[in-house]
PyMOL Python script that loads the backbone (N, CA, C, O; Angstrom):
from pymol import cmd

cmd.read_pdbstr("""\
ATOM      1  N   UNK A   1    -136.833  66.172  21.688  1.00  0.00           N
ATOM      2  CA  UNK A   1    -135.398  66.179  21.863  1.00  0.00           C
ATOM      3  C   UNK A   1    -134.956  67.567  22.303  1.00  0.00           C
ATOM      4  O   UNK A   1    -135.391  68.555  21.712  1.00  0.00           O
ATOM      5  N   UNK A   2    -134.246  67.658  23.153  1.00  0.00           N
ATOM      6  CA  UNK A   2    -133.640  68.818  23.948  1.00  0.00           C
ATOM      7  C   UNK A   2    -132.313  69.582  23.112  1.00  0.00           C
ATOM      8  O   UNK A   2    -131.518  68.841  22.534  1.00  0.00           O
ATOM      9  N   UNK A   3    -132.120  70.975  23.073  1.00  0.00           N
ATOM     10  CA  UNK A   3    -131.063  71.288  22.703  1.00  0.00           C
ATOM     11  C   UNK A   3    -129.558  70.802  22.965  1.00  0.00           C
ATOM     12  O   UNK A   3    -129.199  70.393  24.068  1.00  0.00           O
ATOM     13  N   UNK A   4    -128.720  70.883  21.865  1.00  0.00           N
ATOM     14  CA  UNK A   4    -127.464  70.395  23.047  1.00  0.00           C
ATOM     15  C   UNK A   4    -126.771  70.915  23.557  1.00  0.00           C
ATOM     16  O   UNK A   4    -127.087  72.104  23.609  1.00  0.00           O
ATOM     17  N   UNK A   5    -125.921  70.710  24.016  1.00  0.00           N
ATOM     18  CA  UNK A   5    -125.393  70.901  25.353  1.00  0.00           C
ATOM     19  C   UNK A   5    -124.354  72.295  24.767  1.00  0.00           C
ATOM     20  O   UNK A   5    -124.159  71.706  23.703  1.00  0.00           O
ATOM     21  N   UNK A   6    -123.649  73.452  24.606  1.00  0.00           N
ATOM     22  CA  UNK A   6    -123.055  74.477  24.035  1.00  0.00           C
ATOM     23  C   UNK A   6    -121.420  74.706  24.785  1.00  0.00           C
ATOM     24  O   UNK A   6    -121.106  75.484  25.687  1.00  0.00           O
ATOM     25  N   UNK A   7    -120.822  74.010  24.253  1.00  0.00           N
ATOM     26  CA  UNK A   7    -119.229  74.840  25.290  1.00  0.00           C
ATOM     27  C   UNK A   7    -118.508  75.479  24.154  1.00  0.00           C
ATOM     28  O   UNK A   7    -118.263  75.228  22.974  1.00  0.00           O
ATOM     29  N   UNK A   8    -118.186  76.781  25.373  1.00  0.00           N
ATOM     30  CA  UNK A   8    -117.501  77.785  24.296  1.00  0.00           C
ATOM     31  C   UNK A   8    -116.473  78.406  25.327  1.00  0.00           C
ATOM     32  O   UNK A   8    -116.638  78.331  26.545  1.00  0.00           O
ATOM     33  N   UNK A   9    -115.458  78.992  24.756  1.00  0.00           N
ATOM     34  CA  UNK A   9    -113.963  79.423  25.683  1.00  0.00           C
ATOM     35  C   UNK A   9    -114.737  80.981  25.573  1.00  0.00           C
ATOM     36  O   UNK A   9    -115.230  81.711  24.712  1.00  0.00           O
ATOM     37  N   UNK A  10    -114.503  80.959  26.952  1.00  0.00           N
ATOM     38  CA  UNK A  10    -114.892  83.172  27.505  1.00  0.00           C
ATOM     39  C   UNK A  10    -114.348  83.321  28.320  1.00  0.00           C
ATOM     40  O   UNK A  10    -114.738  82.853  29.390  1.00  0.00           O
ATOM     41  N   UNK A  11    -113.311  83.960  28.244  1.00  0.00           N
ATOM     42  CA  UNK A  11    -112.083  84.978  29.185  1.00  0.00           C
ATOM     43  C   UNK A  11    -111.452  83.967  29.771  1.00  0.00           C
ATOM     44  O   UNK A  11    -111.368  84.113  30.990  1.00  0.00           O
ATOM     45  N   UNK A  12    -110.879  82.792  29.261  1.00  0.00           N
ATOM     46  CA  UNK A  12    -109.883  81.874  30.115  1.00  0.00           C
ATOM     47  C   UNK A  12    -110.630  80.541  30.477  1.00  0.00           C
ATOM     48  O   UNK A  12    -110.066  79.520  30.868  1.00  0.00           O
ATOM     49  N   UNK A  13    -112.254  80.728  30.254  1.00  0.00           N
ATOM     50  CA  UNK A  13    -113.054  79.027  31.129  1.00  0.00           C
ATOM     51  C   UNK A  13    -113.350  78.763  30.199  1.00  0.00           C
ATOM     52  O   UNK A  13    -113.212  79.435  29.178  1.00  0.00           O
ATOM     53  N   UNK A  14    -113.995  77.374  30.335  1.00  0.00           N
ATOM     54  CA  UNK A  14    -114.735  76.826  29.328  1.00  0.00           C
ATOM     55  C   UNK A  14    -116.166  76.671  29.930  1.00  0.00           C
ATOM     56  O   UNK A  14    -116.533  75.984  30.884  1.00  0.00           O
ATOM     57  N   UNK A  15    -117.046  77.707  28.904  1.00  0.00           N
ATOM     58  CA  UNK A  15    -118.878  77.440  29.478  1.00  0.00           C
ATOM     59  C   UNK A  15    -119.632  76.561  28.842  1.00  0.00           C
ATOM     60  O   UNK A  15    -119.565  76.311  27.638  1.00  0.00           O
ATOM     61  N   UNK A  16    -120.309  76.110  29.570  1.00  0.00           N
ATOM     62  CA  UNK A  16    -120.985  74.801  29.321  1.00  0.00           C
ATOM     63  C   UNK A  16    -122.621  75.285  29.392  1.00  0.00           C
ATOM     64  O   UNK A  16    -123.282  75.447  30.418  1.00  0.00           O
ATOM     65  N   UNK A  17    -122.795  75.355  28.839  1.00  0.00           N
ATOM     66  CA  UNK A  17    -124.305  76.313  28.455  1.00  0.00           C
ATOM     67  C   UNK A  17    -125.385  75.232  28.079  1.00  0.00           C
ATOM     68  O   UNK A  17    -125.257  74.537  27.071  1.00  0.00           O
ATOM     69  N   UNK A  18    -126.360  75.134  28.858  1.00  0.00           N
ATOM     70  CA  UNK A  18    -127.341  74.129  28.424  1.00  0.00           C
ATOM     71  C   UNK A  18    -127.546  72.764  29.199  1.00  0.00           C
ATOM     72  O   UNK A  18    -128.443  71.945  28.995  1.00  0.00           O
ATOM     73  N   UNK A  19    -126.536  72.692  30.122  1.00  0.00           N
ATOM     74  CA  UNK A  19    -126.346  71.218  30.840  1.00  0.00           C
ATOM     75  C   UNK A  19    -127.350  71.513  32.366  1.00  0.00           C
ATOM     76  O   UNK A  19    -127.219  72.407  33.202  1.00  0.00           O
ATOM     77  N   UNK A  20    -128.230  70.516  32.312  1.00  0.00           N
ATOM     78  CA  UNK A  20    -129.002  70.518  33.810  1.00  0.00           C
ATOM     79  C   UNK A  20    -128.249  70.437  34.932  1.00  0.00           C
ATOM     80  O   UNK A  20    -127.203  69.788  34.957  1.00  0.00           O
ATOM     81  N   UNK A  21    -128.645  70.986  35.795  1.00  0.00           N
ATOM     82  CA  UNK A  21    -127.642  71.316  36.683  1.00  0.00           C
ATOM     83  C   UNK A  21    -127.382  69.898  37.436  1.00  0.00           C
ATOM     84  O   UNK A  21    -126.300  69.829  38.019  1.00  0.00           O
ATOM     85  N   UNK A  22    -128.261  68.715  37.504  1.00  0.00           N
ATOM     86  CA  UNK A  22    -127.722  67.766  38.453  1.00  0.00           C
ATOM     87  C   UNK A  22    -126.867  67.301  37.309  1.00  0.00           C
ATOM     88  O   UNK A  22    -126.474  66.171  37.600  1.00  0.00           O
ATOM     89  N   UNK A  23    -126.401  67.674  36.130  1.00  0.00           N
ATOM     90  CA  UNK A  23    -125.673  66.960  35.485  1.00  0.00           C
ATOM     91  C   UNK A  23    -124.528  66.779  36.024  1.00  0.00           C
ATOM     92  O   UNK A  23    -123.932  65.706  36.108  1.00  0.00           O
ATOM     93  N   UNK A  24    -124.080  68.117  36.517  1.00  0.00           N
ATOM     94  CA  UNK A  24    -123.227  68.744  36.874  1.00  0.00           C
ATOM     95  C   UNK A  24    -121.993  67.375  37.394  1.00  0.00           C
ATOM     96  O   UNK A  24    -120.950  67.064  36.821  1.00  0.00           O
ATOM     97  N   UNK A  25    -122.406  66.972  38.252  1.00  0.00           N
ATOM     98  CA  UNK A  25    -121.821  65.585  39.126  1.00  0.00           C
ATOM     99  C   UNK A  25    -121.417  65.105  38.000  1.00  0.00           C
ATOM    100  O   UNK A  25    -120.340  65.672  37.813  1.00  0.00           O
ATOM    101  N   UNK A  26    -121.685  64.163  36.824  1.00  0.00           N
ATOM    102  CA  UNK A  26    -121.013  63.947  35.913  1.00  0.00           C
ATOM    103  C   UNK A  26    -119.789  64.079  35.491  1.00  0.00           C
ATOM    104  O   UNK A  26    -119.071  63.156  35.105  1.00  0.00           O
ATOM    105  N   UNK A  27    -119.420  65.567  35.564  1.00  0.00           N
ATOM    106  CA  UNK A  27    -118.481  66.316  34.404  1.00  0.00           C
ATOM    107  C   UNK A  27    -117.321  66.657  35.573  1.00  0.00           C
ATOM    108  O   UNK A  27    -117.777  67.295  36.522  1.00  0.00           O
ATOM    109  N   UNK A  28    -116.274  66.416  35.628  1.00  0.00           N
ATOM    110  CA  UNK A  28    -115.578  66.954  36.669  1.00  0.00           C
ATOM    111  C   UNK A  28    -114.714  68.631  36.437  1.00  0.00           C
ATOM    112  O   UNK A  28    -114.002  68.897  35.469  1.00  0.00           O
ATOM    113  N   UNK A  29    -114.956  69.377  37.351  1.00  0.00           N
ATOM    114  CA  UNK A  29    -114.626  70.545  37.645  1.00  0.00           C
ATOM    115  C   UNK A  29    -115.250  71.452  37.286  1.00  0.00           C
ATOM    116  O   UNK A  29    -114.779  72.545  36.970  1.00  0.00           O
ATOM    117  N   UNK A  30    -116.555  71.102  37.277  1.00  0.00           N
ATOM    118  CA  UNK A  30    -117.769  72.185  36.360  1.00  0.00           C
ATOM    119  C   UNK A  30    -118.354  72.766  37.644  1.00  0.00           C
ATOM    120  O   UNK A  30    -118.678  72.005  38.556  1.00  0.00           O
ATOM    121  N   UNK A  31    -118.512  74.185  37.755  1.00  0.00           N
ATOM    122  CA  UNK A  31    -119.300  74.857  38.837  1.00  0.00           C
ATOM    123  C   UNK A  31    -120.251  75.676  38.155  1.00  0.00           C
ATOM    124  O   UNK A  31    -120.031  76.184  37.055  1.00  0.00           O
ATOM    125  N   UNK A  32    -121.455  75.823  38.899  1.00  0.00           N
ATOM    126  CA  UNK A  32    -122.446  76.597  38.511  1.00  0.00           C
ATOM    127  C   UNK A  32    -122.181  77.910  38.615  1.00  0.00           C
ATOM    128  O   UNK A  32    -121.793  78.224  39.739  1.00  0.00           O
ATOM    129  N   UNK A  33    -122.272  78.989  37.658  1.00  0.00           N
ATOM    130  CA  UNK A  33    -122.128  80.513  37.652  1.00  0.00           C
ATOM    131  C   UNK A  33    -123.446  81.092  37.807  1.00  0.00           C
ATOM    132  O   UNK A  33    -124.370  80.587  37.170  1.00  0.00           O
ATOM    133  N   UNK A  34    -123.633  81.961  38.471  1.00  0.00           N
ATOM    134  CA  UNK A  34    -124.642  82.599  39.317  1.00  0.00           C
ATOM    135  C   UNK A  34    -124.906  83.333  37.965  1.00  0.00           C
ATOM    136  O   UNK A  34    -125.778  83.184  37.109  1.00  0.00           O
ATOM    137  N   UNK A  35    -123.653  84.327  38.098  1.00  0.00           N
ATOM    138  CA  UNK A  35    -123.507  85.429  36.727  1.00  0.00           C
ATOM    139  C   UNK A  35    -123.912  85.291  35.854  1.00  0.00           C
ATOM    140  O   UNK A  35    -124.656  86.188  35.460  1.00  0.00           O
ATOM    141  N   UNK A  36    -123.698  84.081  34.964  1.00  0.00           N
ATOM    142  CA  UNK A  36    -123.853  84.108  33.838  1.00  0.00           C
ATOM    143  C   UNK A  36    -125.257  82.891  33.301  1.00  0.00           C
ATOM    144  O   UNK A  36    -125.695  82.920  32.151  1.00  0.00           O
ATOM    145  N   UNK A  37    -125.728  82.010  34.253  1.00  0.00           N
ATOM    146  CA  UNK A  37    -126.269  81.036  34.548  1.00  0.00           C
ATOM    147  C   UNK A  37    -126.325  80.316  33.486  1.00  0.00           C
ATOM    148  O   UNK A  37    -127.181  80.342  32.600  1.00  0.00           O
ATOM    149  N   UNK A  38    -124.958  79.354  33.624  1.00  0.00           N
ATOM    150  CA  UNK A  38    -123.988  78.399  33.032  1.00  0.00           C
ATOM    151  C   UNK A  38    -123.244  77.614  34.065  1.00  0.00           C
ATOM    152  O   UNK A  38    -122.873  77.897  35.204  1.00  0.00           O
ATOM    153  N   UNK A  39    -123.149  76.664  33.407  1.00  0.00           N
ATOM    154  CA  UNK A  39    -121.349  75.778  33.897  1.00  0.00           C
ATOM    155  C   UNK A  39    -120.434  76.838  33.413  1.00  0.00           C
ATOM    156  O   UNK A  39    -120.499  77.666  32.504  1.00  0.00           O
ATOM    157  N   UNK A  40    -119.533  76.529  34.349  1.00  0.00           N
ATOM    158  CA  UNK A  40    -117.968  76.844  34.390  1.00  0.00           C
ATOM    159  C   UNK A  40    -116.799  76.230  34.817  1.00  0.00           C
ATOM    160  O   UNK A  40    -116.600  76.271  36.031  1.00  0.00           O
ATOM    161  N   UNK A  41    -115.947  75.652  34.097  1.00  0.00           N
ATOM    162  CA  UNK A  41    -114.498  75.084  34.245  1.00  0.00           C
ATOM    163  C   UNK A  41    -113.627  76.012  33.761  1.00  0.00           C
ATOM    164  O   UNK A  41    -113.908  76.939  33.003  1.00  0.00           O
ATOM    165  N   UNK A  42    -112.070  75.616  34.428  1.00  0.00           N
ATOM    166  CA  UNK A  42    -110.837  76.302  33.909  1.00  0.00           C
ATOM    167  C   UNK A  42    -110.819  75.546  32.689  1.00  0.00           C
ATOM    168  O   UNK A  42    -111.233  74.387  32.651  1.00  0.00           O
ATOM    169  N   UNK A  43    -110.262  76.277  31.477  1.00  0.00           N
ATOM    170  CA  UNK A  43    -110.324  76.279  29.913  1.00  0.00           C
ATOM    171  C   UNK A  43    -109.674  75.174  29.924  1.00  0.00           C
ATOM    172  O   UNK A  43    -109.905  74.444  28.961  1.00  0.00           O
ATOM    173  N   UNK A  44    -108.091  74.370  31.564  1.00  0.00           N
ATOM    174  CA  UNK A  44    -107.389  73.247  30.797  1.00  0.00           C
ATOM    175  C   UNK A  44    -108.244  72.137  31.395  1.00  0.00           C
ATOM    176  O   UNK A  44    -107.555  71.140  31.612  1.00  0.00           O
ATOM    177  N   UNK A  45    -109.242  72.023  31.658  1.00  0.00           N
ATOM    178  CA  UNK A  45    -110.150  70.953  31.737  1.00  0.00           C
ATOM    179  C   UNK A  45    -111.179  70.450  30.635  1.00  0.00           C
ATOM    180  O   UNK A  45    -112.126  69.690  30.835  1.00  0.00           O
ATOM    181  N   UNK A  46    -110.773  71.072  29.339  1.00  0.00           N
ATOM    182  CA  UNK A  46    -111.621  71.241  28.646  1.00  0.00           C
ATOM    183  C   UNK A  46    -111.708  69.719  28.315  1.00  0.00           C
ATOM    184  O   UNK A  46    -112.731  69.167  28.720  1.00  0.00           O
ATOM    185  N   UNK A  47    -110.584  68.766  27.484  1.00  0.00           N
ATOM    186  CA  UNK A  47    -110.477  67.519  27.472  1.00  0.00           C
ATOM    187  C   UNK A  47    -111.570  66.928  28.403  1.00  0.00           C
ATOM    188  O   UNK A  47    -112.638  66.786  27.807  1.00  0.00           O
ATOM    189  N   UNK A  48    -111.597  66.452  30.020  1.00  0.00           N
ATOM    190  CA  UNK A  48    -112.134  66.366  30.710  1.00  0.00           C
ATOM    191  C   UNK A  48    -113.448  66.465  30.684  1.00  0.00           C
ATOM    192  O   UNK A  48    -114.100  65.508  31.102  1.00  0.00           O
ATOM    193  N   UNK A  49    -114.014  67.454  30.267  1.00  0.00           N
ATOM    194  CA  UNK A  49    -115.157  67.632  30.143  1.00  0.00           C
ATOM    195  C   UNK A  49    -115.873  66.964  29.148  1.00  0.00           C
ATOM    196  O   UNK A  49    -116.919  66.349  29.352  1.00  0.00           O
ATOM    197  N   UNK A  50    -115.147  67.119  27.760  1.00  0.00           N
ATOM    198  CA  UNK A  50    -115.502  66.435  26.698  1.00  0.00           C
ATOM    199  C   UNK A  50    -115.709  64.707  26.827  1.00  0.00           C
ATOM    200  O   UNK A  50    -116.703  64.107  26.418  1.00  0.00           O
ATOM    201  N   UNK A  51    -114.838  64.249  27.316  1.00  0.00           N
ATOM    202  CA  UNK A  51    -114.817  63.089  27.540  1.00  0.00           C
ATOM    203  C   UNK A  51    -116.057  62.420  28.499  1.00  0.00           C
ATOM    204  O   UNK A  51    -116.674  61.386  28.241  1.00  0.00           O
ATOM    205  N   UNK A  52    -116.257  63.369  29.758  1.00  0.00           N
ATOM    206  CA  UNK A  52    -117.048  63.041  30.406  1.00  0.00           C
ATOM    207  C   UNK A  52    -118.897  63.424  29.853  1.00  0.00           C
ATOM    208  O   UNK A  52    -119.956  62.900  30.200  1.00  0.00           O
ATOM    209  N   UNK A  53    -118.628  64.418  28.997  1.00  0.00           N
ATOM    210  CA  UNK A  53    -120.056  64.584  28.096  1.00  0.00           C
ATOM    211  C   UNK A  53    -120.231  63.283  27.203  1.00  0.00           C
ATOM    212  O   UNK A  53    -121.382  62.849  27.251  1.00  0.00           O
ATOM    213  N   UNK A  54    -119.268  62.481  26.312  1.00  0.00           N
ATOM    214  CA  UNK A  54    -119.027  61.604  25.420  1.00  0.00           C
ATOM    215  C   UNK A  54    -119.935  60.658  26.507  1.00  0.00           C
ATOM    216  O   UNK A  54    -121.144  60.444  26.421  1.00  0.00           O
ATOM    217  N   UNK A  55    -118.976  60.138  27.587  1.00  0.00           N
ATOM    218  CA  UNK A  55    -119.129  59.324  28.401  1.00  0.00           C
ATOM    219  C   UNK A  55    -120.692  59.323  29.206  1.00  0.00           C
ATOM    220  O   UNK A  55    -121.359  58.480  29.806  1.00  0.00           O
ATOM    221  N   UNK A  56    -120.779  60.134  29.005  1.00  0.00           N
ATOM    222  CA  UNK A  56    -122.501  60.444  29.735  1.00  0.00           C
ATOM    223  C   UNK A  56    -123.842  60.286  28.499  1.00  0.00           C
ATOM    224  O   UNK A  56    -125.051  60.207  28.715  1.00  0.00           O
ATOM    225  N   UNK A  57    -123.080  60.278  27.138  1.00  0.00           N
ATOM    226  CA  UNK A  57    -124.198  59.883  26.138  1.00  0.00           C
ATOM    227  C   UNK A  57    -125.080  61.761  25.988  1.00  0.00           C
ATOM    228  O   UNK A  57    -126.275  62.030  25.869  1.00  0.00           O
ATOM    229  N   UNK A  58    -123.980  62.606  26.056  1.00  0.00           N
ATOM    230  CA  UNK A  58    -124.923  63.655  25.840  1.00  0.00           C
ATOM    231  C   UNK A  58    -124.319  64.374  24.713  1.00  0.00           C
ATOM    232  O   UNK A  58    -123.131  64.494  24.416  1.00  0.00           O
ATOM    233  N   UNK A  59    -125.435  64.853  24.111  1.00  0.00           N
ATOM    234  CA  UNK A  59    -125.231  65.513  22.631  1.00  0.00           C
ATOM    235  C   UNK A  59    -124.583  66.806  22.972  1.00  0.00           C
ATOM    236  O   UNK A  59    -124.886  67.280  24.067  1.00  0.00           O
ATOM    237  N   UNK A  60    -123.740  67.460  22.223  1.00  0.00           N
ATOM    238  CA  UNK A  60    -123.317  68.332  22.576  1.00  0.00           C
ATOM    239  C   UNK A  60    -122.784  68.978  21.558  1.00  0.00           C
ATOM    240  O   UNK A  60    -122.401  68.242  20.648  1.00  0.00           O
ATOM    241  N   UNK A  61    -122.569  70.577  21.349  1.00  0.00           N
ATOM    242  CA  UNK A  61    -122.239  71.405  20.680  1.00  0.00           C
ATOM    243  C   UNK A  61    -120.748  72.389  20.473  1.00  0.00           C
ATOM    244  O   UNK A  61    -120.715  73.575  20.801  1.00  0.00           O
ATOM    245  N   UNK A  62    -119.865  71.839  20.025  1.00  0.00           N
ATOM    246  CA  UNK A  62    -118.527  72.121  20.641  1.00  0.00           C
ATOM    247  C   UNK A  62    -117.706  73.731  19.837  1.00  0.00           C
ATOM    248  O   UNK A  62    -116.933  73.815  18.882  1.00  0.00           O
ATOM    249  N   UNK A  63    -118.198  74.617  20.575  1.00  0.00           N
ATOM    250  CA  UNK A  63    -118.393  75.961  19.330  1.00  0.00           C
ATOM    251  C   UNK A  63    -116.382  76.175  20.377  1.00  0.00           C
ATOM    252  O   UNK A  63    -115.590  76.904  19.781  1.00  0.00           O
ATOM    253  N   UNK A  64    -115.985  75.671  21.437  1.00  0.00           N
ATOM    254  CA  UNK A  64    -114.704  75.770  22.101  1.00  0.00           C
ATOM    255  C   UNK A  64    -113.436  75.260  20.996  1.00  0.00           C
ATOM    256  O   UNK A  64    -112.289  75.704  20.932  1.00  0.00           O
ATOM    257  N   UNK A  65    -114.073  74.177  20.168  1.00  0.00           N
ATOM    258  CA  UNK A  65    -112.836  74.069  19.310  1.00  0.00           C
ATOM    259  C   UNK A  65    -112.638  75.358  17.539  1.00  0.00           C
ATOM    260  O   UNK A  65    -111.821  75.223  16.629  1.00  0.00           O
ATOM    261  N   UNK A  66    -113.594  76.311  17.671  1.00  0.00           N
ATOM    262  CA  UNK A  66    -113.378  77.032  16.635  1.00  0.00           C
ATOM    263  C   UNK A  66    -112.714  78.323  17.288  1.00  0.00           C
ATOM    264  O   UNK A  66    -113.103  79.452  16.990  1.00  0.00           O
ATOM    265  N   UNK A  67    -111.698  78.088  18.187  1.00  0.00           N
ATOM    266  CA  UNK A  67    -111.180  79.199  18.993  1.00  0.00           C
ATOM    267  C   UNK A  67    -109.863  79.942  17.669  1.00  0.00           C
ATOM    268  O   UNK A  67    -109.016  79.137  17.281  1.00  0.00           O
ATOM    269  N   UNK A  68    -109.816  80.966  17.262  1.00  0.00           N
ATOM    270  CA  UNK A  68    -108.840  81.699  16.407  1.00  0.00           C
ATOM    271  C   UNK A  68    -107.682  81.868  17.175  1.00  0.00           C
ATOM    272  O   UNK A  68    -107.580  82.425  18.268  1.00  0.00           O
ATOM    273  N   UNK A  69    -106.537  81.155  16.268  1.00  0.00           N
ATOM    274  CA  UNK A  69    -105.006  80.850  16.328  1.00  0.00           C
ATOM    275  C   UNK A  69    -104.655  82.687  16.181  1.00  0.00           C
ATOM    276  O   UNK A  69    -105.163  83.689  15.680  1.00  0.00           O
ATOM    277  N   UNK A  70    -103.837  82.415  16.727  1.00  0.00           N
ATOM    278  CA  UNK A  70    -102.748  83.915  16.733  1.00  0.00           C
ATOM    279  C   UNK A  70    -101.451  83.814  16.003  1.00  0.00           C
ATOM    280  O   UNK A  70    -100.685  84.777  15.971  1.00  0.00           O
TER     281      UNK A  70
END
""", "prot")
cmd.dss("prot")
cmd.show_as("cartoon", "prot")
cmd.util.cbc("prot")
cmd.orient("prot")
């Protein structure tokens, strides 16, 4: 069994750490980062993403919803 899948909020996106890259097609608005070699979406796609991970049957690690309130 493979690790799962990691999204976490960094500087405004939401990274998706761990997802194979042909996953990619799946998840809508996810681009590959060279930089950081991760997925990357804008942070208000986050819904979106989730849904489409749910929807794809992939395990996943959601460290984006322990983001600290101000």
């Amino acid at each position: 069994m493979s690790d799962p899948v990691r999204l976490s909020f960094v500087a405004g996106t939401l990274e998706v750490r761990d997802l194979a890259p042909a996953a990619s097609e799946l998840v809508p608005g996810l681009a590959w980062d060279e930089r950081t070699g991760c997925h990357r979406a804008p942070a208000f796609r986050y819904a979106e993403v989730v849904l489409a991970l749910r929807k794809a049957g992939v395990v996943y690690d959601d460290q984006a919803r322990r983001y600290e309130e101000l």
